[in-house]
mmCIF file of the N, C-alpha and C atoms, coordinates in Angstrom:
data_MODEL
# 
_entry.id   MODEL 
# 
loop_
_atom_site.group_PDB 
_atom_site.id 
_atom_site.type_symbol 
_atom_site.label_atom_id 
_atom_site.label_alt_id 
_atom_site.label_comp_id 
_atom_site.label_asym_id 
_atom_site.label_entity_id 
_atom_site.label_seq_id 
_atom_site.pdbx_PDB_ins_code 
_atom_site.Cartn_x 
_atom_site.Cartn_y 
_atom_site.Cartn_z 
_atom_site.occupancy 
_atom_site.B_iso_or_equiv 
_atom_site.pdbx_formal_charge 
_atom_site.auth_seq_id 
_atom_site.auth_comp_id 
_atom_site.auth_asym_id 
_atom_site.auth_atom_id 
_atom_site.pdbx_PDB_model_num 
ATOM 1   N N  . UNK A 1 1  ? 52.752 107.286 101.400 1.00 0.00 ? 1  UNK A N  1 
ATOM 2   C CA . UNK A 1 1  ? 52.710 106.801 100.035 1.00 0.00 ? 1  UNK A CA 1 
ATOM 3   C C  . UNK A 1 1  ? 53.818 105.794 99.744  1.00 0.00 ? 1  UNK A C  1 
ATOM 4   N N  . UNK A 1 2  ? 54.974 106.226 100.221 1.00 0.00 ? 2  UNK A N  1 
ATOM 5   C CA . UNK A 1 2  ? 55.796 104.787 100.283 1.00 0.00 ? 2  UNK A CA 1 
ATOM 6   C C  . UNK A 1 2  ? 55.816 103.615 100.577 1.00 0.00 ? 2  UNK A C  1 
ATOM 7   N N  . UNK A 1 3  ? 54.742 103.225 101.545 1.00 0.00 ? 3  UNK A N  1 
ATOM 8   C CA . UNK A 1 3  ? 54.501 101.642 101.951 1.00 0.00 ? 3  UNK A CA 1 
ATOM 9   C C  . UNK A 1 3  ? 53.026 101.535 101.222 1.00 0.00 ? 3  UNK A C  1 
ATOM 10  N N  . UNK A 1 4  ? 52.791 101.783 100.072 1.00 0.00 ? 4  UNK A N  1 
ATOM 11  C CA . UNK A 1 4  ? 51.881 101.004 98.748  1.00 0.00 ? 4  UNK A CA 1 
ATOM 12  C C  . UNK A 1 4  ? 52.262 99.841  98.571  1.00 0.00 ? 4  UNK A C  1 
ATOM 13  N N  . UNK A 1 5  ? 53.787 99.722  97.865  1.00 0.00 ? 5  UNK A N  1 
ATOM 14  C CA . UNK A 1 5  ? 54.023 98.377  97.676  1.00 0.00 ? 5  UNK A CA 1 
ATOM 15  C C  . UNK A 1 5  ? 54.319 97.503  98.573  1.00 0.00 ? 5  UNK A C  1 
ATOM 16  N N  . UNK A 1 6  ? 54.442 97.710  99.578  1.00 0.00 ? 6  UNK A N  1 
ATOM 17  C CA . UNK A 1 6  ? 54.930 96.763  100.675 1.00 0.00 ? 6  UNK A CA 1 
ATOM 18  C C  . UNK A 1 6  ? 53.486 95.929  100.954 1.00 0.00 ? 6  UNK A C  1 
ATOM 19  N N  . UNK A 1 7  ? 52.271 97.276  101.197 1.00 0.00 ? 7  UNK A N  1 
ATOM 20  C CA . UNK A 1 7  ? 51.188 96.671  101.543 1.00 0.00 ? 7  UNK A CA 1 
ATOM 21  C C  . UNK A 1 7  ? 50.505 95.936  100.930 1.00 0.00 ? 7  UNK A C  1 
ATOM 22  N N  . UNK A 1 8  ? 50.877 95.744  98.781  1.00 0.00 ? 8  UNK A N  1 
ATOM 23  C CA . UNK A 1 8  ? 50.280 95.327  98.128  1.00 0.00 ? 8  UNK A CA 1 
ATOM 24  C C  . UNK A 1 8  ? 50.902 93.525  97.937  1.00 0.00 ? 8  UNK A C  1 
ATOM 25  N N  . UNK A 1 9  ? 52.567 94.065  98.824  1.00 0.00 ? 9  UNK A N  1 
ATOM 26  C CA . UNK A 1 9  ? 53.182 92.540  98.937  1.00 0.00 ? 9  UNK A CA 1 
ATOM 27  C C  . UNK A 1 9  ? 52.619 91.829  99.872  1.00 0.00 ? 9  UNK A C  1 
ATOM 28  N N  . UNK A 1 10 ? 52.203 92.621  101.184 1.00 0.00 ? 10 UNK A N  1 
ATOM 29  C CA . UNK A 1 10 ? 51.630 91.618  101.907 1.00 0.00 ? 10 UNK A CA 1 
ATOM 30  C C  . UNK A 1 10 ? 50.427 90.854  101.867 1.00 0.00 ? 10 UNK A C  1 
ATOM 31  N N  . UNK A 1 11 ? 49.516 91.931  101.093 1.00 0.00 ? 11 UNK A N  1 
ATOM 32  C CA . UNK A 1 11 ? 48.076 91.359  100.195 1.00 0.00 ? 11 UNK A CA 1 
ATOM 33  C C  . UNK A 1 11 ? 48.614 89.834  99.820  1.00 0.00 ? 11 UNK A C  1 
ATOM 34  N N  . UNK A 1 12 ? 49.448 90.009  98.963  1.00 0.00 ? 12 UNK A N  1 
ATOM 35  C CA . UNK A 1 12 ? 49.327 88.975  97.340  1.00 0.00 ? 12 UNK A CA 1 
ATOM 36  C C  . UNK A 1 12 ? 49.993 88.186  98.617  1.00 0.00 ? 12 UNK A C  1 
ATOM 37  N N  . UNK A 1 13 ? 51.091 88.167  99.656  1.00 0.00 ? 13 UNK A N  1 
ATOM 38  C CA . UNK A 1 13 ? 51.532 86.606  100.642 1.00 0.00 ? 13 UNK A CA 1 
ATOM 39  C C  . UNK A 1 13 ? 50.505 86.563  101.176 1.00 0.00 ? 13 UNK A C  1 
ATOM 40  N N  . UNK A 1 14 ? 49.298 87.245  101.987 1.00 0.00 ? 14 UNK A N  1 
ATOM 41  C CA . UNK A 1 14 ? 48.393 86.155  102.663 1.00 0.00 ? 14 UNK A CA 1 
ATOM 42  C C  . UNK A 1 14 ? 47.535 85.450  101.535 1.00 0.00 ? 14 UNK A C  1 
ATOM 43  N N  . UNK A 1 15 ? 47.311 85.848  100.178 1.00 0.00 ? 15 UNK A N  1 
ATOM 44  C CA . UNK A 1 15 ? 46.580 85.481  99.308  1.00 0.00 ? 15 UNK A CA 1 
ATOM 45  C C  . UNK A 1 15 ? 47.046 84.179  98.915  1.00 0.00 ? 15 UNK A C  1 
ATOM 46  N N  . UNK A 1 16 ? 48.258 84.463  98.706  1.00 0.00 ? 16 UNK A N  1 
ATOM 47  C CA . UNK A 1 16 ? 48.962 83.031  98.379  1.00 0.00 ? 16 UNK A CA 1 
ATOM 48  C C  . UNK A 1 16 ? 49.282 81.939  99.419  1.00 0.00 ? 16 UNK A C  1 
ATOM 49  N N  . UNK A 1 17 ? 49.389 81.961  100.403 1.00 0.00 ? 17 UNK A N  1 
ATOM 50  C CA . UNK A 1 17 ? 49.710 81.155  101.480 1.00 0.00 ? 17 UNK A CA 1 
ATOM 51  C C  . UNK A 1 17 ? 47.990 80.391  101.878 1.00 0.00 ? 17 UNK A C  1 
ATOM 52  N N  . UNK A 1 18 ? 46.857 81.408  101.929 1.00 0.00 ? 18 UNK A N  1 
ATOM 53  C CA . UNK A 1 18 ? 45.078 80.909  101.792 1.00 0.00 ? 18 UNK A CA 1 
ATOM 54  C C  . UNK A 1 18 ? 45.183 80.298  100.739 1.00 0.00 ? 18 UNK A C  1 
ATOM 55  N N  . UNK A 1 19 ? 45.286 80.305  99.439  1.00 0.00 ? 19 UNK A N  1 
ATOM 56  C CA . UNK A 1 19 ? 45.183 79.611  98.654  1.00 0.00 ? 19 UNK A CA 1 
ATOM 57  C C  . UNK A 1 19 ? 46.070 78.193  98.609  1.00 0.00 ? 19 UNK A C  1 
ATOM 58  N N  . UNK A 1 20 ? 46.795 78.173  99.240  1.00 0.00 ? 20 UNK A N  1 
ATOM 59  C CA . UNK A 1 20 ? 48.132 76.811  99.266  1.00 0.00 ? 20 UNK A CA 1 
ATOM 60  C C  . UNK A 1 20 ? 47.623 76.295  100.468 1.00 0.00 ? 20 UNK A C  1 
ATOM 61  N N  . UNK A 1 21 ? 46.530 76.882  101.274 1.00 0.00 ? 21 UNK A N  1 
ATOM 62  C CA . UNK A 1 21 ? 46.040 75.802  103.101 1.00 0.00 ? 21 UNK A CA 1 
ATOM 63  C C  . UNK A 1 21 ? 44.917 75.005  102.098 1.00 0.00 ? 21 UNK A C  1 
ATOM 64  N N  . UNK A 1 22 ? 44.534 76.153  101.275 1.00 0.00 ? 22 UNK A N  1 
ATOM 65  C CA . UNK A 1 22 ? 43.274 75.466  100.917 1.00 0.00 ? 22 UNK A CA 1 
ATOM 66  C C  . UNK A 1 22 ? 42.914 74.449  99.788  1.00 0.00 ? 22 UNK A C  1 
ATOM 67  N N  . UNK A 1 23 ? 44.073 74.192  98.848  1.00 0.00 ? 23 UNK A N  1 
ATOM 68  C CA . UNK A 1 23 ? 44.108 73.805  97.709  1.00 0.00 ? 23 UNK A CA 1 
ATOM 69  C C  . UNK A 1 23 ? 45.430 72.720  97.343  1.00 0.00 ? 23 UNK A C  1 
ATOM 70  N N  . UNK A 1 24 ? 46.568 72.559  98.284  1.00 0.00 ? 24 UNK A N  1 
ATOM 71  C CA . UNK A 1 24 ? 47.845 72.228  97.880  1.00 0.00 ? 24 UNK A CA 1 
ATOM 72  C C  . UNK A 1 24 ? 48.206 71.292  99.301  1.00 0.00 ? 24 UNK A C  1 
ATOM 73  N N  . UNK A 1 25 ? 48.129 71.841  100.193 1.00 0.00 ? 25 UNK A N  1 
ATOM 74  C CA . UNK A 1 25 ? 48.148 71.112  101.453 1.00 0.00 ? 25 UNK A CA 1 
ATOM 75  C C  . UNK A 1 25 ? 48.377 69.578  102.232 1.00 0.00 ? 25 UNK A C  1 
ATOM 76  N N  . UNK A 1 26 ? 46.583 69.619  101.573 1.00 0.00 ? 26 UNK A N  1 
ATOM 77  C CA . UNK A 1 26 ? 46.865 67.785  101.819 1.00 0.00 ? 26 UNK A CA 1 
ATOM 78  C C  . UNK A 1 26 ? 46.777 67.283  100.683 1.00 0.00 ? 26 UNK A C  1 
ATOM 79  N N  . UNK A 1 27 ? 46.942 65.907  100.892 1.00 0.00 ? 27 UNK A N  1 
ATOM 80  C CA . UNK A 1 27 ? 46.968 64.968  99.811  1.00 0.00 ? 27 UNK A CA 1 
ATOM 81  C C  . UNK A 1 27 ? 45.794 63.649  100.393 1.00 0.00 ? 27 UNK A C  1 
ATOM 82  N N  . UNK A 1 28 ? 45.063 63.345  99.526  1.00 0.00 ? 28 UNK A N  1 
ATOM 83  C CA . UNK A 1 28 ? 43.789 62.290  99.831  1.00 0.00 ? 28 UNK A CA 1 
ATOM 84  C C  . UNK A 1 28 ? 44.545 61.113  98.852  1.00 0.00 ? 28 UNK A C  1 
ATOM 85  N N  . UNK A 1 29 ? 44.471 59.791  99.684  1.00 0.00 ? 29 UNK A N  1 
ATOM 86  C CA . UNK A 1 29 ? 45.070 58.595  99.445  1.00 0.00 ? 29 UNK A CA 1 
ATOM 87  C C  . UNK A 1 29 ? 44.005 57.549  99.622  1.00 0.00 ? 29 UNK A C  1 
ATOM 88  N N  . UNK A 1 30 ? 43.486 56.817  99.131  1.00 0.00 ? 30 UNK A N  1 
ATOM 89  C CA . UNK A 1 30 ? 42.574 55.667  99.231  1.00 0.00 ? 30 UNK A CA 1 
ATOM 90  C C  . UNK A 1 30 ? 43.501 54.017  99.105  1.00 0.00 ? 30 UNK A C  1 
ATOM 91  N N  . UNK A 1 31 ? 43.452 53.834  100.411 1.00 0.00 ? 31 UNK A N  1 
ATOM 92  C CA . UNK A 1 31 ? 44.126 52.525  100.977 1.00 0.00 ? 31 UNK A CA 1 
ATOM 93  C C  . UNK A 1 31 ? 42.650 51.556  101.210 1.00 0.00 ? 31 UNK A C  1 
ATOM 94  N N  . UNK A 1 32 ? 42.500 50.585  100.049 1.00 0.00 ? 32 UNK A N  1 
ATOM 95  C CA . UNK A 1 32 ? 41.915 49.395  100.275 1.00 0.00 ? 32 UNK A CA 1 
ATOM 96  C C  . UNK A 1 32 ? 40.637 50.215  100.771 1.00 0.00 ? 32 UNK A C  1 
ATOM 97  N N  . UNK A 1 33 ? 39.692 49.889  102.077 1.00 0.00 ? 33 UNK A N  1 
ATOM 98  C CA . UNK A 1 33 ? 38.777 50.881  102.300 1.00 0.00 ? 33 UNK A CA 1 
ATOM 99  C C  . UNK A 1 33 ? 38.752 52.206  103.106 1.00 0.00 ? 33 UNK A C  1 
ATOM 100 N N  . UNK A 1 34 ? 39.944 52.640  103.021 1.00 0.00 ? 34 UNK A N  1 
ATOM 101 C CA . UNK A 1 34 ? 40.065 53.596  103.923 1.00 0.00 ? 34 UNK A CA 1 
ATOM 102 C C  . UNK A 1 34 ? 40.821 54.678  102.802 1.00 0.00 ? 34 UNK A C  1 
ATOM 103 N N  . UNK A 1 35 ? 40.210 55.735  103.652 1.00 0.00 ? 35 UNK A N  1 
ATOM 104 C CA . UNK A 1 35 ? 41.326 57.350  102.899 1.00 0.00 ? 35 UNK A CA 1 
ATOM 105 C C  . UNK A 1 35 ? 42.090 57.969  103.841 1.00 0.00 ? 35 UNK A C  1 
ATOM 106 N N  . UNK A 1 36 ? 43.011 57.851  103.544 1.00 0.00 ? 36 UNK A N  1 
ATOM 107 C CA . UNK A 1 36 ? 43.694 58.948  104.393 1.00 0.00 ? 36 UNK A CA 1 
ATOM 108 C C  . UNK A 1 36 ? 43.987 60.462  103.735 1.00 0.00 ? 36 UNK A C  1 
ATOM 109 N N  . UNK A 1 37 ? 44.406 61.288  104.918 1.00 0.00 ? 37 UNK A N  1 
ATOM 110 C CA . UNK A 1 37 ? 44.708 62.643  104.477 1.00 0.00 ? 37 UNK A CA 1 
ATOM 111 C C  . UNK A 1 37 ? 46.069 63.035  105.148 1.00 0.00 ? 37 UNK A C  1 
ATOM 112 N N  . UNK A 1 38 ? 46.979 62.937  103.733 1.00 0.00 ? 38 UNK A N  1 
ATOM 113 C CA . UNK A 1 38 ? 48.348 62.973  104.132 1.00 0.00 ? 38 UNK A CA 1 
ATOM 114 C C  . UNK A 1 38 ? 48.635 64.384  104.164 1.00 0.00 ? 38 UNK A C  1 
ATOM 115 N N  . UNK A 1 39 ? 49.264 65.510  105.310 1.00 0.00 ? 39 UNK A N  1 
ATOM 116 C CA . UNK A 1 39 ? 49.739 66.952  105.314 1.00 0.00 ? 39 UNK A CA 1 
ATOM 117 C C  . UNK A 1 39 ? 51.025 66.898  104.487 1.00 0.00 ? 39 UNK A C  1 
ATOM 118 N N  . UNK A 1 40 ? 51.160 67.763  103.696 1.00 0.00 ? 40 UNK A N  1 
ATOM 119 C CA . UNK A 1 40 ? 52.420 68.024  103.108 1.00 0.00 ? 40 UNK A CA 1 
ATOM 120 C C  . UNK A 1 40 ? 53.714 68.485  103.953 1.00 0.00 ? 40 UNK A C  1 
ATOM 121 N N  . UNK A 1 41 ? 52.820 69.214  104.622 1.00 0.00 ? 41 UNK A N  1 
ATOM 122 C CA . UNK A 1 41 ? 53.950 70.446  105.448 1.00 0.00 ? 41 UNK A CA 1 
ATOM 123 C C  . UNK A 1 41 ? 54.012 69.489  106.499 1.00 0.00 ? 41 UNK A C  1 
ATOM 124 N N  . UNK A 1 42 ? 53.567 68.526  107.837 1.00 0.00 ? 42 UNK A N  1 
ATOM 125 C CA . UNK A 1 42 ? 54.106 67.997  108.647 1.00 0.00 ? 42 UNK A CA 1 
ATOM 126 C C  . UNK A 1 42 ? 54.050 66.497  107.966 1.00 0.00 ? 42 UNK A C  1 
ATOM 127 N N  . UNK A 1 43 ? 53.692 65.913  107.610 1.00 0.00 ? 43 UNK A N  1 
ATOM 128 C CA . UNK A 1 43 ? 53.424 64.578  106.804 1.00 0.00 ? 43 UNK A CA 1 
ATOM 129 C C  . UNK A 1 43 ? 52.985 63.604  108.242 1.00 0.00 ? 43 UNK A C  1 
ATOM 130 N N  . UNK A 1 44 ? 51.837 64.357  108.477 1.00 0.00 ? 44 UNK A N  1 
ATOM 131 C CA . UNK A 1 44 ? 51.166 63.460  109.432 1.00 0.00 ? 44 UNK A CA 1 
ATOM 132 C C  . UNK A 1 44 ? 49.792 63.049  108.791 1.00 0.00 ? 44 UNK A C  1 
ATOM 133 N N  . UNK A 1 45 ? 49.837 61.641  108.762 1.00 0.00 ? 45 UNK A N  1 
ATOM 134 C CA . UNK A 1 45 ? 48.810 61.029  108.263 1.00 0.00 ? 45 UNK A CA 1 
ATOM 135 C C  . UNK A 1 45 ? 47.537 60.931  109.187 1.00 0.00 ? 45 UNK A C  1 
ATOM 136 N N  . UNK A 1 46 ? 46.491 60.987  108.903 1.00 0.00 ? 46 UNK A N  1 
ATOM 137 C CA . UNK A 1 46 ? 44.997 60.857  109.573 1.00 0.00 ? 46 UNK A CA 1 
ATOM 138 C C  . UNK A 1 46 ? 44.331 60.330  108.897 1.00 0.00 ? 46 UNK A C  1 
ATOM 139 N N  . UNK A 1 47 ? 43.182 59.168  109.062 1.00 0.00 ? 47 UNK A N  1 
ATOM 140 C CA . UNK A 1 47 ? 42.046 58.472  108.826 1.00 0.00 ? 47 UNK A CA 1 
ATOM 141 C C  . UNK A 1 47 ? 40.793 59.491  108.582 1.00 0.00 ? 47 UNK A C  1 
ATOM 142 N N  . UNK A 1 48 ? 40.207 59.772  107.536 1.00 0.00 ? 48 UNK A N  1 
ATOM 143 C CA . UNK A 1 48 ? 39.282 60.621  106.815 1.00 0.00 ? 48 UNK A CA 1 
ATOM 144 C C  . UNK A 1 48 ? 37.506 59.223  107.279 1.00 0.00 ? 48 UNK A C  1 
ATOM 145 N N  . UNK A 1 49 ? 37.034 59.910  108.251 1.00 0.00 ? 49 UNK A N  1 
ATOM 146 C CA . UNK A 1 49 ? 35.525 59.292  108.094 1.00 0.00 ? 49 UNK A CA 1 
ATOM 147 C C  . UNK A 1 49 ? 34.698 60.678  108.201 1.00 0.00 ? 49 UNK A C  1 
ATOM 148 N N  . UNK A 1 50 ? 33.556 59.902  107.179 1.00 0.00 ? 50 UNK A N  1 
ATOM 149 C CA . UNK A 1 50 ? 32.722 61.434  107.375 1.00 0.00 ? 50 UNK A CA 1 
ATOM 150 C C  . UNK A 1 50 ? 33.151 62.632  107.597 1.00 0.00 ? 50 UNK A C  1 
ATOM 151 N N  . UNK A 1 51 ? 33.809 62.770  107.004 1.00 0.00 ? 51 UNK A N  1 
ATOM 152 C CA . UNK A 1 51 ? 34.077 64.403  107.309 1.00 0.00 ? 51 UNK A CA 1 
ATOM 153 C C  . UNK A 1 51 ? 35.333 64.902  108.400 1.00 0.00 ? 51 UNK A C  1 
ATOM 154 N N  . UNK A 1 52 ? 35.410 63.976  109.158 1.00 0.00 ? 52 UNK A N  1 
ATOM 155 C CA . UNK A 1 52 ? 36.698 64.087  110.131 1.00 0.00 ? 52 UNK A CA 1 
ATOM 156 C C  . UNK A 1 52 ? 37.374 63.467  110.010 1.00 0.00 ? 52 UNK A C  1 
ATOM 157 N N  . UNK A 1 53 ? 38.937 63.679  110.410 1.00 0.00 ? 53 UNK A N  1 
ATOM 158 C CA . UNK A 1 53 ? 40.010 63.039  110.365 1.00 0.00 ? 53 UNK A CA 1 
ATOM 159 C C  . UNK A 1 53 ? 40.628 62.665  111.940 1.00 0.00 ? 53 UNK A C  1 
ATOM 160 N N  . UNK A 1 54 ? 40.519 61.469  111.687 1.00 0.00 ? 54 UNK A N  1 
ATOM 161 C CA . UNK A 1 54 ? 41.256 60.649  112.832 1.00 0.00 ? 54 UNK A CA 1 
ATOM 162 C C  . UNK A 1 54 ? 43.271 60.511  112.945 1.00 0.00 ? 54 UNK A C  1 
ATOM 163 N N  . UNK A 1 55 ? 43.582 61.712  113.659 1.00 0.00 ? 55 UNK A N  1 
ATOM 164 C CA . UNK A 1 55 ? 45.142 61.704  112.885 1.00 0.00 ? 55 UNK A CA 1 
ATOM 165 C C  . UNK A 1 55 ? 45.661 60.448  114.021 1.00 0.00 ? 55 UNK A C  1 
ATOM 166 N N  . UNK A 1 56 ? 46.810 60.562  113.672 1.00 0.00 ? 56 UNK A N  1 
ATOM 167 C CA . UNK A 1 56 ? 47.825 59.660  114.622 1.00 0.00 ? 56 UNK A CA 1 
ATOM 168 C C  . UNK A 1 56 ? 48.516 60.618  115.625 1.00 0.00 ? 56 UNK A C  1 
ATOM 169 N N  . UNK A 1 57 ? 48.800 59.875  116.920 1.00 0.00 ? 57 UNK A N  1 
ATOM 170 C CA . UNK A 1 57 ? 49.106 60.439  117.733 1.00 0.00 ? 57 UNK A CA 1 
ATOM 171 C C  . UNK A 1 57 ? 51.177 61.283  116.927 1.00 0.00 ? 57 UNK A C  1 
ATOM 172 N N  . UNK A 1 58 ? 51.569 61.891  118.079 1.00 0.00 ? 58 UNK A N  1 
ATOM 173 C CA . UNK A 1 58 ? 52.738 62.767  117.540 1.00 0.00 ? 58 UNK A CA 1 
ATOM 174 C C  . UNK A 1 58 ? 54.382 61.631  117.797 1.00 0.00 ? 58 UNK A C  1 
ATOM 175 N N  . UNK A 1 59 ? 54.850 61.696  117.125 1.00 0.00 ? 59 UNK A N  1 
ATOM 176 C CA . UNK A 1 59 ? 56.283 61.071  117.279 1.00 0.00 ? 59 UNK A CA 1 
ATOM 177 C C  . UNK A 1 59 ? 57.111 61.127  118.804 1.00 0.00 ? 59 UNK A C  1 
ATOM 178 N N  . UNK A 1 60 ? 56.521 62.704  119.330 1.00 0.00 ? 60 UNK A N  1 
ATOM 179 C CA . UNK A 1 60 ? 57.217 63.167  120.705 1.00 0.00 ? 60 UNK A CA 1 
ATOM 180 C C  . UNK A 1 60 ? 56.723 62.072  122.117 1.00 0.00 ? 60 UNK A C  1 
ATOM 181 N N  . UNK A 1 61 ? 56.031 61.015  121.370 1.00 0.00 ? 61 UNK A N  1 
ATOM 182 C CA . UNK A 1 61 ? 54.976 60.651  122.854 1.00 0.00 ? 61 UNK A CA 1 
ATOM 183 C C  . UNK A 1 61 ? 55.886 59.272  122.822 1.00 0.00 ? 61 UNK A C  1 
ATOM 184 N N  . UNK A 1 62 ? 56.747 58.937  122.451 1.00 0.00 ? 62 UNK A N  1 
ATOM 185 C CA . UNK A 1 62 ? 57.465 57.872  122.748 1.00 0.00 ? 62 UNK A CA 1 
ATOM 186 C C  . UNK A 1 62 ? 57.399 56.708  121.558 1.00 0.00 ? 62 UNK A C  1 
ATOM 187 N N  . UNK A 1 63 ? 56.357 56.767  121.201 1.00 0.00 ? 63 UNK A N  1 
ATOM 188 C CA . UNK A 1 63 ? 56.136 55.744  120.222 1.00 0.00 ? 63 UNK A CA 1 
ATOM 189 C C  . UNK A 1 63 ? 56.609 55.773  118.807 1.00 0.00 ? 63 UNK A C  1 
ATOM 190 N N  . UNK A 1 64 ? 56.695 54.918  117.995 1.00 0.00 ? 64 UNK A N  1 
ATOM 191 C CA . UNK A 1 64 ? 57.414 54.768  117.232 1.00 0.00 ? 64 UNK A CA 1 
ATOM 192 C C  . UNK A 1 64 ? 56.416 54.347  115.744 1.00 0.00 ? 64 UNK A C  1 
ATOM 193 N N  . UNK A 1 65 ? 56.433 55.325  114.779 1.00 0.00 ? 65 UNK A N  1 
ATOM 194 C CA . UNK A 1 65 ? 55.543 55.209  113.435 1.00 0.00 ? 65 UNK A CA 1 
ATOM 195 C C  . UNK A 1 65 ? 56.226 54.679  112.290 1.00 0.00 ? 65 UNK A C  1 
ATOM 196 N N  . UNK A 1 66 ? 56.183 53.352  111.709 1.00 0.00 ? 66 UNK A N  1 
ATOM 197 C CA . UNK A 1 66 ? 56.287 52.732  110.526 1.00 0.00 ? 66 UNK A CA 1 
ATOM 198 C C  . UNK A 1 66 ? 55.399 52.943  109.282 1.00 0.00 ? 66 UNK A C  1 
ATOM 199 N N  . UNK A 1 67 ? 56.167 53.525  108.847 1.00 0.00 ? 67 UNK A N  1 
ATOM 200 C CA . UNK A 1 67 ? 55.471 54.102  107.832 1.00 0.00 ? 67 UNK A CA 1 
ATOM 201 C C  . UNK A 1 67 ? 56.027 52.501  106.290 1.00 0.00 ? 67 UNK A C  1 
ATOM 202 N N  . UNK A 1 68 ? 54.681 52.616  105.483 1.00 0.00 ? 68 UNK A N  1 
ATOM 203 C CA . UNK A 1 68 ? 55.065 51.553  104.512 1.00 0.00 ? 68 UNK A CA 1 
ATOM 204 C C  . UNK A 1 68 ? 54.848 51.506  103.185 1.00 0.00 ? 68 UNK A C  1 
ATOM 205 N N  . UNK A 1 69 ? 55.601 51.328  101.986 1.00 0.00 ? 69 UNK A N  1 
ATOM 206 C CA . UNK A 1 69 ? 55.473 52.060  101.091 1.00 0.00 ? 69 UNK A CA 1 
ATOM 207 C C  . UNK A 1 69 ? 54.296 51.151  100.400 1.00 0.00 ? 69 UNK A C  1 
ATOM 208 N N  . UNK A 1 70 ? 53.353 51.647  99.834  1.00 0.00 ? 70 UNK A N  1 
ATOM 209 C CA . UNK A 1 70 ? 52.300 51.534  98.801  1.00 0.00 ? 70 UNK A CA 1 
ATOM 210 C C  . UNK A 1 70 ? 52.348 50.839  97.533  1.00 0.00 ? 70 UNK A C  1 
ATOM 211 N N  . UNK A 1 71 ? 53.087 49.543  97.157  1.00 0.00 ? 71 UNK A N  1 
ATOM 212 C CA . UNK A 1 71 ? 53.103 49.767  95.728  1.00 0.00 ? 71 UNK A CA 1 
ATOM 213 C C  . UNK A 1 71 ? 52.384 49.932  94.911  1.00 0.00 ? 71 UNK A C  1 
ATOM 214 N N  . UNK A 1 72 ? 51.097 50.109  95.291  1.00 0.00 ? 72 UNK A N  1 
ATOM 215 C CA . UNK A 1 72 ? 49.886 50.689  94.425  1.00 0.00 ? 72 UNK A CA 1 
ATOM 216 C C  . UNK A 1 72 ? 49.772 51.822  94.017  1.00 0.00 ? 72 UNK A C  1 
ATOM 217 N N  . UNK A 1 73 ? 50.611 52.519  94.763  1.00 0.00 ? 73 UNK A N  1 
ATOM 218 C CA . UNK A 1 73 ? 50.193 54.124  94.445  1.00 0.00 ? 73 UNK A CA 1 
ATOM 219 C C  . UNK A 1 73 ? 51.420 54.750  94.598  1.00 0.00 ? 73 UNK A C  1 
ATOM 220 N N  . UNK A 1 74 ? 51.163 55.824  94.121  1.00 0.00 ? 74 UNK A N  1 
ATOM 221 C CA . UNK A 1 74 ? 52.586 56.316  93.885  1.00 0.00 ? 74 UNK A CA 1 
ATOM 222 C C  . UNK A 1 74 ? 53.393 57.174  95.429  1.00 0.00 ? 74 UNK A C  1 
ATOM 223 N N  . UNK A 1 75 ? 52.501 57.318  96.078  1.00 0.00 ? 75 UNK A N  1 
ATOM 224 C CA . UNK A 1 75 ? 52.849 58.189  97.298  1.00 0.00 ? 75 UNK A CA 1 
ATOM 225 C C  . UNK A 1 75 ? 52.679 56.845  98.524  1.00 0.00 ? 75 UNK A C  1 
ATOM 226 N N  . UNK A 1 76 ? 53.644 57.835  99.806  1.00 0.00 ? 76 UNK A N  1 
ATOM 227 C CA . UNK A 1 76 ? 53.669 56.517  100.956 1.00 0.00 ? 76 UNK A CA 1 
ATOM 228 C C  . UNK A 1 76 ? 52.356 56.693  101.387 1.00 0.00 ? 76 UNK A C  1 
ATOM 229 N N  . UNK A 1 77 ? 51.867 55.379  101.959 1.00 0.00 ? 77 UNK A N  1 
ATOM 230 C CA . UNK A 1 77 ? 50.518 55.554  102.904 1.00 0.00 ? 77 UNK A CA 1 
ATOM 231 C C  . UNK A 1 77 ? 51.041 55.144  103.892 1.00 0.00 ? 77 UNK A C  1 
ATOM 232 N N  . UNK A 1 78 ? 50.059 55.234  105.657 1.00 0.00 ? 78 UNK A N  1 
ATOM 233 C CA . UNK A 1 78 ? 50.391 54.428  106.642 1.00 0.00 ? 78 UNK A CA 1 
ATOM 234 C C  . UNK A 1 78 ? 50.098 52.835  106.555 1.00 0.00 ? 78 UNK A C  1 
ATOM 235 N N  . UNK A 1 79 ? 49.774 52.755  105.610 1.00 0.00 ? 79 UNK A N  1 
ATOM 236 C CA . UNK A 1 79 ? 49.032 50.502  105.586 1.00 0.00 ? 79 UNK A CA 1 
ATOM 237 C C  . UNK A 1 79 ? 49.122 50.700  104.359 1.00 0.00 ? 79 UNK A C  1 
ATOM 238 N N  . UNK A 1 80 ? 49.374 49.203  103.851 1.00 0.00 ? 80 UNK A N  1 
ATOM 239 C CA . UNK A 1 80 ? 49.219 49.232  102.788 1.00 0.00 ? 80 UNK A CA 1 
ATOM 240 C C  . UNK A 1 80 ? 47.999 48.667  102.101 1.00 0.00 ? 80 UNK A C  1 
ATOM 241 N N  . UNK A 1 81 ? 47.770 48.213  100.772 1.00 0.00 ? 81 UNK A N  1 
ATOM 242 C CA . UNK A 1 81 ? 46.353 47.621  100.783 1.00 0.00 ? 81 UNK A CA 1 
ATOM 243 C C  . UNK A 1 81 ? 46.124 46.183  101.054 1.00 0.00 ? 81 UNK A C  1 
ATOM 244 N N  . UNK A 1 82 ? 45.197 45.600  101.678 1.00 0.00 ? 82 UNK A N  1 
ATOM 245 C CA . UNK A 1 82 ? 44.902 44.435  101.716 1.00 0.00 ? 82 UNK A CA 1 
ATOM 246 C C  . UNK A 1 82 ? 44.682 43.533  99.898  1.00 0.00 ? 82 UNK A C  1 
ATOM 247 N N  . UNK A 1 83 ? 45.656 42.445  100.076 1.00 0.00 ? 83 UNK A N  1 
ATOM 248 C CA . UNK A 1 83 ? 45.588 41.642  99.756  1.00 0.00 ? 83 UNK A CA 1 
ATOM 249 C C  . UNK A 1 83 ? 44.677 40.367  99.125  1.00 0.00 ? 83 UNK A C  1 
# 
């Protein structure tokens, strides 16, 4: 009977942590004709077609990501909009 509340804490953290993958997570950005889907938690950007996301490769592989700020919008994108 003593681990009630413990078990009712761990309820309400997986509840809350499902609800924050599913709802809070990413962020959808529309660059000129493209959307991206920016992650909060790693801030790795990916190209949104149909339904899939085309991410960018990882920082660890040698290469080097310029990221550029948007003045259209209030958040960074990877490109900015065409002109």
């Amino acid at each position: 009977m003593e681990y009630r509340p413990l078990g009712f804490a761990l309820i309400a953290l997986a509840i809350v942590l499902i609800l924050f993958d599913v709802f809070f997570r990413y962020r959808f950005v529309v660059a000129g004709d493209r959307v991206w889907r920016i992650d909060r938690v790693t801030d790795q950007a990916c190209i949104v077609s149909v339904g899939d996301a085309i991410c960018s490769t990882s920082l660890s592989s040698g290469r080097r990501t310029v990221r550029v700020t948007n003045p259209y919008l209030s958040s960074p994108t990877p490109e900015p909009n065409p002109r």
